[in-house]
Structure formats: structure tokens, C-alpha cells
DSSP file (Angstrom, degrees, kcal/mol; ACC not computed):
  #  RESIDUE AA STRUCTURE BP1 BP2  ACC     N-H-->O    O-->H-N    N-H-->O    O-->H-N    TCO  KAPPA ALPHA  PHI   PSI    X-CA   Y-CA   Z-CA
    1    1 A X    >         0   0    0      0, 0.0     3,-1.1     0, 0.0     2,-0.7   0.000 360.0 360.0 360.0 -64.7  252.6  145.9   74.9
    2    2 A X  T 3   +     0   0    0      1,-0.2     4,-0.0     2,-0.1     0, 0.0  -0.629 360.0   5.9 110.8-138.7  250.4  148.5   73.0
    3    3 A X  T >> S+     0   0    0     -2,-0.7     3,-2.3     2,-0.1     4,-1.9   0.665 116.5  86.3 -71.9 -56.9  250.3  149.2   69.7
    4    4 A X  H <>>S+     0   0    0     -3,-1.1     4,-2.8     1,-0.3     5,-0.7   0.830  79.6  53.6   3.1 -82.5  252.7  146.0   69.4
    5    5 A X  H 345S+     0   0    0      1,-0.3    -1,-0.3     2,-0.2    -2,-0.1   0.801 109.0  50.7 -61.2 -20.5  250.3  143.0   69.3
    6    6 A X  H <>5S+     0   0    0     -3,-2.3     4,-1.3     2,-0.2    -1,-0.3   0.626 113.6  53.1-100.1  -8.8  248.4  144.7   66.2
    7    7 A X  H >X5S+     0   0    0     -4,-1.9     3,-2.7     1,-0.2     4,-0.7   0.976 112.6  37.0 -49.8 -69.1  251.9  145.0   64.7
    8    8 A X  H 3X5S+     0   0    0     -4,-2.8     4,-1.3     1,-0.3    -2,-0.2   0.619 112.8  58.3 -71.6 -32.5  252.9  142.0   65.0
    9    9 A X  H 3><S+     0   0    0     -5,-0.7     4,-1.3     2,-0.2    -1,-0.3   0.814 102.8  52.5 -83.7 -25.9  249.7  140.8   64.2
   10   10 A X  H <X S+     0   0    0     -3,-2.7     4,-0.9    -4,-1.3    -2,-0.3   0.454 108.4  55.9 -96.2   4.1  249.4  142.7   60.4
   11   11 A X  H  < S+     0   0    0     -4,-0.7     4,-0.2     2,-0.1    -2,-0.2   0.813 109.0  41.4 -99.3 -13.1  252.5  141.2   59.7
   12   12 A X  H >X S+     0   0    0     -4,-1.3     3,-2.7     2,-0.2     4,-2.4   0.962 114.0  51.3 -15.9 -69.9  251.2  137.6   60.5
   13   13 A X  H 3X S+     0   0    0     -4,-1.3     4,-1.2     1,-0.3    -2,-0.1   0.813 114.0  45.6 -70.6 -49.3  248.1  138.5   58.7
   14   14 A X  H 3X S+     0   0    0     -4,-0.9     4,-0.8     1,-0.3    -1,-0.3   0.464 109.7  56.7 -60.4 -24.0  250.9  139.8   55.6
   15   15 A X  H <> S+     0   0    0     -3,-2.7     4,-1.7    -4,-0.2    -2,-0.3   0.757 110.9  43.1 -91.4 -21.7  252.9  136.4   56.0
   16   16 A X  H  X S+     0   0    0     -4,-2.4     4,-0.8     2,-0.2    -2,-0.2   0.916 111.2  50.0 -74.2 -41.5  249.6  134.4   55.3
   17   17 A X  H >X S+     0   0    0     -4,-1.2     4,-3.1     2,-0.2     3,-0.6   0.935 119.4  43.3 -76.0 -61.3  248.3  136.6   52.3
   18   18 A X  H 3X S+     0   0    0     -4,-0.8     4,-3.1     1,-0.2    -2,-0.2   0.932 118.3  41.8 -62.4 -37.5  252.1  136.1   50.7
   19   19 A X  H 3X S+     0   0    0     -4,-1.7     4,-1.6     1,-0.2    -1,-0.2   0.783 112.3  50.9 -60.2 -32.4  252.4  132.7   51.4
   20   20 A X  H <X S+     0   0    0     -4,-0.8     4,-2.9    -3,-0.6     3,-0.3   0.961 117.5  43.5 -75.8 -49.4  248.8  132.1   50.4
   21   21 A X  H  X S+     0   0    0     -4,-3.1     4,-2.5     1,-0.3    -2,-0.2   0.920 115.1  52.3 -60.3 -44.3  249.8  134.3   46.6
   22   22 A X  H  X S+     0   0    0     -4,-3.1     4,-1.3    -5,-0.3    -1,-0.3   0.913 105.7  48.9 -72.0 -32.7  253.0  132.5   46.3
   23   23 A X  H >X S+     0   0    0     -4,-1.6     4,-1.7    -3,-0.3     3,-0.7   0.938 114.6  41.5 -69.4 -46.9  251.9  129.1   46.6
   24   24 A X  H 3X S+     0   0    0     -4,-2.9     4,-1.1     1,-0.3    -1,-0.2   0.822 114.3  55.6 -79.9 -10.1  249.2  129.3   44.1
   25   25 A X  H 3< S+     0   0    0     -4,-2.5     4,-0.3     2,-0.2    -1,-0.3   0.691 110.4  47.5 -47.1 -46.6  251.7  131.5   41.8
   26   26 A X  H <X S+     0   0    0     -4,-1.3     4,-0.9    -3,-0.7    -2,-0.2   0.506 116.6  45.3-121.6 -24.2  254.3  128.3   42.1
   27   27 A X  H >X S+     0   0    0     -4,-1.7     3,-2.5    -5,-0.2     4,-1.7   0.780 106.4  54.2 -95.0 -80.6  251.5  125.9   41.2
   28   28 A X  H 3X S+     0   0    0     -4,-1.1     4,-0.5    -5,-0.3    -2,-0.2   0.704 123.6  30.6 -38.4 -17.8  250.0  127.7   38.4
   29   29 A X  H 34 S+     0   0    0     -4,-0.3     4,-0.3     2,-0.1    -1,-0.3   0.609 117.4  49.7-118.8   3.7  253.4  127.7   36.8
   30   30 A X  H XX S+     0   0    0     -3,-2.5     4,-2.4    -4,-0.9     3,-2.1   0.842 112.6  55.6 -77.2 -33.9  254.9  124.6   38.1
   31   31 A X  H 3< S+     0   0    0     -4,-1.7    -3,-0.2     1,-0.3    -2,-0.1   0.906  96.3  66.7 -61.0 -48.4  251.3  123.1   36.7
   32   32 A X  T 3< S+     0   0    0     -4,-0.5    -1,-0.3    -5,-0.4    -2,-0.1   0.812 114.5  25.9 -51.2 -42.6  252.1  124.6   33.3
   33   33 A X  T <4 S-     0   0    0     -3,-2.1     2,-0.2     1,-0.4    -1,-0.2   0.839 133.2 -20.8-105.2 -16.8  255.0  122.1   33.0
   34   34 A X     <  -     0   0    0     -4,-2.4     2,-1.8    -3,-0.1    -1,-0.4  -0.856  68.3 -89.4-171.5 156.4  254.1  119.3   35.0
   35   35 A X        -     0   0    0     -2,-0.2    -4,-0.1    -3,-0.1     3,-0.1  -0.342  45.5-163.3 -51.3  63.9  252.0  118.1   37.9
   36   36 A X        -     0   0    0     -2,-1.8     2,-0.3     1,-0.1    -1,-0.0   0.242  36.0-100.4 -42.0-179.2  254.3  118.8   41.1
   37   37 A X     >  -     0   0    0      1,-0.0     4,-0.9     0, 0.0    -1,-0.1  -0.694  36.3-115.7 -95.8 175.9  253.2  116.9   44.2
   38   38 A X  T  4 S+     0   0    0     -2,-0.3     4,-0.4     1,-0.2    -2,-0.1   0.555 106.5  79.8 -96.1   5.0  251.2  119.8   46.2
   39   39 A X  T >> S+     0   0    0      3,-0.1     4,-1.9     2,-0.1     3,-1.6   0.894  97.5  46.4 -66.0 -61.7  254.3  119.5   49.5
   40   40 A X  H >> S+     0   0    0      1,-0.2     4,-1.2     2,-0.2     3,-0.8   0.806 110.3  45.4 -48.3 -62.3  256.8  121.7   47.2
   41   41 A X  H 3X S+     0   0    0     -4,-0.9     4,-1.5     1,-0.3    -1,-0.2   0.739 116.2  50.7 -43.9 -25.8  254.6  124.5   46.0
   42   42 A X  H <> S+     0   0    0     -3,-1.6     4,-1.1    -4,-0.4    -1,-0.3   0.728 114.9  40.4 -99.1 -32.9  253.3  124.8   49.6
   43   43 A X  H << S+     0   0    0     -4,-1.9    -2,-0.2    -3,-0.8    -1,-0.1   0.727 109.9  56.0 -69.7 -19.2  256.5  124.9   51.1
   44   44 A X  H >X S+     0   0    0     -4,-1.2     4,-3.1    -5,-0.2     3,-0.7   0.747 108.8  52.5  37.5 -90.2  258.0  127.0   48.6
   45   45 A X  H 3X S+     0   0    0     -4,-1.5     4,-0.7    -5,-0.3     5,-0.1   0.933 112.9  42.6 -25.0 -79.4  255.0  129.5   49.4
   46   46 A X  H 3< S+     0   0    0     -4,-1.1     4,-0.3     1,-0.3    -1,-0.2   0.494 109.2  55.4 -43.4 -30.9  255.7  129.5   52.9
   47   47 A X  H <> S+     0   0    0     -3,-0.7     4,-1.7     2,-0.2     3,-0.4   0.744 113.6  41.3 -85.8 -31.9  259.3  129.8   52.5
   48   48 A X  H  X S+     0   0    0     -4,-3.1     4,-1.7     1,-0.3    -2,-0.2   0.667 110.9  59.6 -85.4  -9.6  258.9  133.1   50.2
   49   49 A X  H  < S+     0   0    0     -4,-0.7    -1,-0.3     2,-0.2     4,-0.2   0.529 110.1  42.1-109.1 -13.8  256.1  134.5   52.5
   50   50 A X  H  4 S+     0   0    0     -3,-0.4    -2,-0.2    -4,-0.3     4,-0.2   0.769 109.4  51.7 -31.0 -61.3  258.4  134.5   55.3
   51   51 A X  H  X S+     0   0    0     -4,-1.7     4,-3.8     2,-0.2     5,-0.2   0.855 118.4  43.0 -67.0 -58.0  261.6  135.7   53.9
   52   52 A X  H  X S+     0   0    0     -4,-1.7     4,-1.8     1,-0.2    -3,-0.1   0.890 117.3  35.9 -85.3  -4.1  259.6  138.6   52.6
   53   53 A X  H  > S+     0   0    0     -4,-0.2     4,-2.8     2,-0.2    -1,-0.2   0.834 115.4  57.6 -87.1 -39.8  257.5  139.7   54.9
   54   54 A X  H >> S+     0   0    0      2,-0.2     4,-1.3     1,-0.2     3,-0.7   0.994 102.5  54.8 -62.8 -53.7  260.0  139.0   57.6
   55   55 A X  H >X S+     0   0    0     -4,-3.8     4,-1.3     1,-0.3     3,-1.3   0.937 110.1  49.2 -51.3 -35.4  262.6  141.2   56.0
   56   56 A X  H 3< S+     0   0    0     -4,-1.8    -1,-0.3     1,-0.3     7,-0.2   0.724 107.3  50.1 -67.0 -18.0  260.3  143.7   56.1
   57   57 A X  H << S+     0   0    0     -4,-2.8    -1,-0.3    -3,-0.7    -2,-0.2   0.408 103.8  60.8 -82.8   5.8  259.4  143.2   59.6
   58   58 A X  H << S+     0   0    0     -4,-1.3    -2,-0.2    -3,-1.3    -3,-0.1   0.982  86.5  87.6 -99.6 -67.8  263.0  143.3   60.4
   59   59 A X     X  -     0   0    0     -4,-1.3     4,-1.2     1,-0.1     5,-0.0   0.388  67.1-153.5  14.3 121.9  263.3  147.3   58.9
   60   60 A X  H  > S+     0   0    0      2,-0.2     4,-2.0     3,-0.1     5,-0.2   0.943  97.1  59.8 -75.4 -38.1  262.4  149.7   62.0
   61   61 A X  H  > S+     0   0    0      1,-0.2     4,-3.1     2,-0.2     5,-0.2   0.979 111.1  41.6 -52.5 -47.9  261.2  152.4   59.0
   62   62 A X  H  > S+     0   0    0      1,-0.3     4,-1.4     2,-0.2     5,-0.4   0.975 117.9  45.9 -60.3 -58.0  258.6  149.6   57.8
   63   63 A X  H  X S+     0   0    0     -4,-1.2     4,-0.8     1,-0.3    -1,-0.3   0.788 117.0  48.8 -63.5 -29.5  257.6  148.6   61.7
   64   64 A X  H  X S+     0   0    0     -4,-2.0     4,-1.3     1,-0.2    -1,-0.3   0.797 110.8  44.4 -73.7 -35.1  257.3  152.3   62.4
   65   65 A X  H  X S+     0   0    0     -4,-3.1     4,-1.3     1,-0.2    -2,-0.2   0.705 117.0  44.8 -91.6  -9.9  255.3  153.3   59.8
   66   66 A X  H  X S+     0   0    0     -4,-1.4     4,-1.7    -3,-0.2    -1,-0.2   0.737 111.8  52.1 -68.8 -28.1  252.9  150.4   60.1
   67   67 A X  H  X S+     0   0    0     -4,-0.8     4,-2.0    -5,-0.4    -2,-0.2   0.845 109.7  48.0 -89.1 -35.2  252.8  150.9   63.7
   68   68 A X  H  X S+     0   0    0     -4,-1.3     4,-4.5     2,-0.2     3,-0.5   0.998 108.5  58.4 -68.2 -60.5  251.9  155.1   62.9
   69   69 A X  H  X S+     0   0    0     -4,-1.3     4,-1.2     1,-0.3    -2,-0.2   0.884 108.2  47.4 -15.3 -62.2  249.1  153.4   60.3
   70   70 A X  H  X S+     0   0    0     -4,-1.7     4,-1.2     2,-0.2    -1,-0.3   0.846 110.4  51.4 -66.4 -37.6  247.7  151.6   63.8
   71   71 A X  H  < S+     0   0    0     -4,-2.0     4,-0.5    -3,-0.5    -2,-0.2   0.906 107.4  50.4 -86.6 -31.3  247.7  154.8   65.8
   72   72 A X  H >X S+     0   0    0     -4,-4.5     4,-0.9     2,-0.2     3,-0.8   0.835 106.1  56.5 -48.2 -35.9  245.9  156.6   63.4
   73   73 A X  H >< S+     0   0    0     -4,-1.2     3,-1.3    -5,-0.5    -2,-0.2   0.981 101.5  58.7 -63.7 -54.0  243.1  153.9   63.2
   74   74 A X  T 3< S+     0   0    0     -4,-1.2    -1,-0.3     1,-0.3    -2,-0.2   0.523 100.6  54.6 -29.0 -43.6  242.8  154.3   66.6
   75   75 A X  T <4 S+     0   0    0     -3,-0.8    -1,-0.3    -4,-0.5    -2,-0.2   0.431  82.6 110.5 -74.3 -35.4  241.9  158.0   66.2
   76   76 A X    <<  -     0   0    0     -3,-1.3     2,-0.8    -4,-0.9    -3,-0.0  -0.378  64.5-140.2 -64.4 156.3  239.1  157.4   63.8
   77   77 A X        -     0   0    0      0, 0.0    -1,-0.1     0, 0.0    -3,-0.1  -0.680  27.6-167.7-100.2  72.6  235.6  158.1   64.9
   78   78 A X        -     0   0    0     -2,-0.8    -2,-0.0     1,-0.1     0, 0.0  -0.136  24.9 -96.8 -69.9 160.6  233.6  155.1   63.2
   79   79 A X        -     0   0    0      4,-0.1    -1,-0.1     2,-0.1     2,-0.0  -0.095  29.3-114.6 -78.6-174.9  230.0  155.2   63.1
   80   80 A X     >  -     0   0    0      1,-0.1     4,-0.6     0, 0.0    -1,-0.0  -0.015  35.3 -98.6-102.3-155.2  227.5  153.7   65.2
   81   81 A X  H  > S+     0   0    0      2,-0.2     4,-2.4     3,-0.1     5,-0.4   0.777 120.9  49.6 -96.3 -36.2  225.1  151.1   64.4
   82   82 A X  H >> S+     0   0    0      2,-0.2     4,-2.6     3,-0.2     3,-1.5   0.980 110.9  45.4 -47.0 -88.1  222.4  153.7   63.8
   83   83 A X  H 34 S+     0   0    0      1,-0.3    -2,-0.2     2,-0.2    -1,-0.1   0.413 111.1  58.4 -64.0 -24.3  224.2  155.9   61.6
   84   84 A X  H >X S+     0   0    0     -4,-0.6     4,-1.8     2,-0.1     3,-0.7   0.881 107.7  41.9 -39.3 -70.9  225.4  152.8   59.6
   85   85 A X  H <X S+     0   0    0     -4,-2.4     4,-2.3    -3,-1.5     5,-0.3   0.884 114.1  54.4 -79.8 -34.6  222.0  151.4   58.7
   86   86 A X  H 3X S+     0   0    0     -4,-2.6     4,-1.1    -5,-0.4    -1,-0.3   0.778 103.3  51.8 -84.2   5.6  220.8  154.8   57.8
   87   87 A X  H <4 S+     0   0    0     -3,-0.7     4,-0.3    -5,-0.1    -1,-0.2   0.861 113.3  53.2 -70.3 -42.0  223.6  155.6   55.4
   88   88 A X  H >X S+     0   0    0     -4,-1.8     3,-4.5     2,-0.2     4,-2.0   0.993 103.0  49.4 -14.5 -97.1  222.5  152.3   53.9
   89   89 A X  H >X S+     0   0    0     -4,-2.3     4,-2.7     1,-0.3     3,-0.8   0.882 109.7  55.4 -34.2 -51.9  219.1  152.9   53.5
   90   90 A X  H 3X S+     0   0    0     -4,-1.1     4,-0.6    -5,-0.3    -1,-0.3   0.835 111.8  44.8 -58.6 -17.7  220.0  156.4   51.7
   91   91 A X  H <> S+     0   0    0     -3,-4.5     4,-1.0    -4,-0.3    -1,-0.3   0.523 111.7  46.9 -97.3   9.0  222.1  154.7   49.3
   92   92 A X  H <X S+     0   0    0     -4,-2.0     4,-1.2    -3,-0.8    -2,-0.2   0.800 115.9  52.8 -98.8 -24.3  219.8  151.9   48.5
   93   93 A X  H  X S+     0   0    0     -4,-2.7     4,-1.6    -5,-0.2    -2,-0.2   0.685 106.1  46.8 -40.0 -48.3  217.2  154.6   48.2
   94   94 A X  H  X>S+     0   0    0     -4,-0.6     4,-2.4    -5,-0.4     5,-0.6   0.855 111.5  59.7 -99.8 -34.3  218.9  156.8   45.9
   95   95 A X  H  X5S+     0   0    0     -4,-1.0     4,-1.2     1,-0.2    -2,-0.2   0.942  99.5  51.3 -57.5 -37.7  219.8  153.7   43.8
   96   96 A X  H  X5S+     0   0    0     -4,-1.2     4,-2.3     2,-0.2    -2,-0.2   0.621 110.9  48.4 -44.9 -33.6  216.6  152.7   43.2
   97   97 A X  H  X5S+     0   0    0     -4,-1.6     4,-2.3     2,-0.2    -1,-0.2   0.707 111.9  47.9 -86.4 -16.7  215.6  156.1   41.9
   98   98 A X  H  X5S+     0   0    0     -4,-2.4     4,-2.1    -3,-0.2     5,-0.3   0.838 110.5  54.8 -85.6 -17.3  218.5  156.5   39.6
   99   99 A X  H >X<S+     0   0    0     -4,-1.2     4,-2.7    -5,-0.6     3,-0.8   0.993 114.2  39.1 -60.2 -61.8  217.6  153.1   38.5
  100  100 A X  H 3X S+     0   0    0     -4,-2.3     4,-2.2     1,-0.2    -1,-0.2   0.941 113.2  49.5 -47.0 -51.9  214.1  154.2   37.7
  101  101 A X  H 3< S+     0   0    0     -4,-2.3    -2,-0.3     2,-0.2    -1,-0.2   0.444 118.6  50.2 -88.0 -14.1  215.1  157.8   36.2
  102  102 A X  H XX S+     0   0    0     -4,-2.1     3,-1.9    -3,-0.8     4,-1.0   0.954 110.3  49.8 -79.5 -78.1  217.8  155.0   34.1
  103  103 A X  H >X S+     0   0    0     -4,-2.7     4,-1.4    -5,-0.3     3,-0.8   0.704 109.0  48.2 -23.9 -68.7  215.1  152.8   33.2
  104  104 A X  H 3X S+     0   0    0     -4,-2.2     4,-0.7     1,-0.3    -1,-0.2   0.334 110.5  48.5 -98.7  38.2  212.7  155.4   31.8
  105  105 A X  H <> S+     0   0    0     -3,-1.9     4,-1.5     2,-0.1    -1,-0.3   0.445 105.0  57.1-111.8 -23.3  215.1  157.2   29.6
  106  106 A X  H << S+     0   0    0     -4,-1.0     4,-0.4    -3,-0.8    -2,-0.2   0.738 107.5  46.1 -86.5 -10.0  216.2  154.4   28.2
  107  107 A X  H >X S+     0   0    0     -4,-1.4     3,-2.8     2,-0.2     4,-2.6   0.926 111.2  62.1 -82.2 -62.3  212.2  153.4   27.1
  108  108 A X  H 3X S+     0   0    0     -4,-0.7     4,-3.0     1,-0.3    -2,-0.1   0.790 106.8  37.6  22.5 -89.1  212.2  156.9   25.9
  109  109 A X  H 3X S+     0   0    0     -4,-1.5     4,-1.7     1,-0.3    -1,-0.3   0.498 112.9  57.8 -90.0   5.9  214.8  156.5   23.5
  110  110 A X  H <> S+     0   0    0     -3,-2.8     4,-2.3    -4,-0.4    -1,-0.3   0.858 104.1  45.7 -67.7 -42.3  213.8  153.7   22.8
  111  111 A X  H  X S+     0   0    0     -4,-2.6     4,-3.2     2,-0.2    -2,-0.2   0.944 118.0  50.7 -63.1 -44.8  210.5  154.8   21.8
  112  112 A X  H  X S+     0   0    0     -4,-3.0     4,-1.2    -5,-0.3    -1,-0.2   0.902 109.5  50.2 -26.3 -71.1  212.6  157.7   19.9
  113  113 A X  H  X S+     0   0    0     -4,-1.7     4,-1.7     1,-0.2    -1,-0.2   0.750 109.3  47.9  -9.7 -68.4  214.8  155.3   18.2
  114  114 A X  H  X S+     0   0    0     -4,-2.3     4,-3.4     2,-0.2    -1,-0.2   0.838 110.0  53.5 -76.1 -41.0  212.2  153.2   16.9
  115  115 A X  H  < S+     0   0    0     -4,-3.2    -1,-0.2    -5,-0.3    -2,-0.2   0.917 112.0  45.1 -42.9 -42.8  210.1  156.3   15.5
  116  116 A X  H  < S+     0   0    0     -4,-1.2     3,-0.3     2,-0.2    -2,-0.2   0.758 119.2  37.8 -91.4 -38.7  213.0  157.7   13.5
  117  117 A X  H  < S+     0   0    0     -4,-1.7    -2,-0.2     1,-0.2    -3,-0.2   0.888 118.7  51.4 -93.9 -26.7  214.3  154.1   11.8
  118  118 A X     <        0   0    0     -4,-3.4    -2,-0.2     1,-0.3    -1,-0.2   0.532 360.0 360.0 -91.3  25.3  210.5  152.8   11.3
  119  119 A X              0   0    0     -3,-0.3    -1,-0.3    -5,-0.2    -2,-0.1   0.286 360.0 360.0-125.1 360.0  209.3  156.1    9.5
């Protein structure tokens, strides 16, 4: 099976996401003219997140190139848990200093500011 089951599994994941968009798209403009009951919009949804996502799963080019997408992933070398927290820490670090070095250039020019309109 392979590669397969995570196919087959981001276009699930892609029927859910459309179905989820269309439905609240079909309410938000069925709502505009009246207050549907909430079975049409939700079947509706379902029905349009189906059709398109399905046509596209039907397409070999589409199945192939998601499928290439998956083999690549595969390939990556993510980091470890280690190398994770300590990427963190440098960027929470180096926010905090531009955040200071922000801070006291803007009291600075404040102090500028204030020289120059109260003289």
C-alpha cells in the first residue's frame, strides 16, 4: 500500500476542509435571504466537497503529483526535540532584545519630540 494510504488520506482530509467551506459559504448566503433549516446547507456542503475533490482525485496528474508532494516529505530531515526547543529559545531571545532596543528608541524620540514642540 505505500505512499497510498497518505494519498488517500489528504484527499479525505481536502473533502472535509471543502465541505466544511461550502457549507458555511451556503449558509452565510442562504442566511442573507432567509433562515434555511441547517439539513440543506449541510448537505449541499457535502455534496460540493465531494464532487470536487473527488474529481480531482479521479485525475492521475493530481494523484501523482500529490502522491510526489508525500515522497518528498518523507525525505525531509526534521529536527529533533533538542534542536527544536533551542531554536525557540533563540528566537524568543532575540525578540525580547529587539523589543527592548524598540522600546528605547521610541522613549528617545519621544524625549526628542517633546523637546522640539515644547521649546
Amino acid at each position: 500500500m505505500g505512499d497510498r494510504k497518505y494519498i488517500h488520506l489528504v484527499f479525505l482530509v481536502l473533502v472535509l476542509v471543502t465541505s466544511w467551506i461550502s457549507i458555511k459559504s451556503i449558509d452565510l448566503v442562504w442566511s442573507m435571504f432567509a433562515r434555511p433549516d441547517k439539513l440543506w446547507p449541510e448537505l449541499m456542503g457535502i455534496g460540493i466537497g465531494i464532487i470536487v475533490v473527488g474529481f480531482y482525485w479521479l485525475k492521475q496528474e493530481t494523484f501523482d503529483w500529490v502522491g510526489a508532494i508525500i515522497h518528498e516529505l518523507k525525505r525531509v530531515t526534521w529536527p529533533t526535540k533538542t534542536e527544536t526547543s533551542s531554536a525557540t529559545m533563540v528566537v524568543v531571545i532575540t525578540v525580547i532584545i529587539a523589543a527592548i532596543l524598540m522600546g528605547m528608541f521610541d522613549w528617545f524620540w519621544a524625549l526628542v519630540t517633546d523637546y522640539i514642540l515644547l521649546t
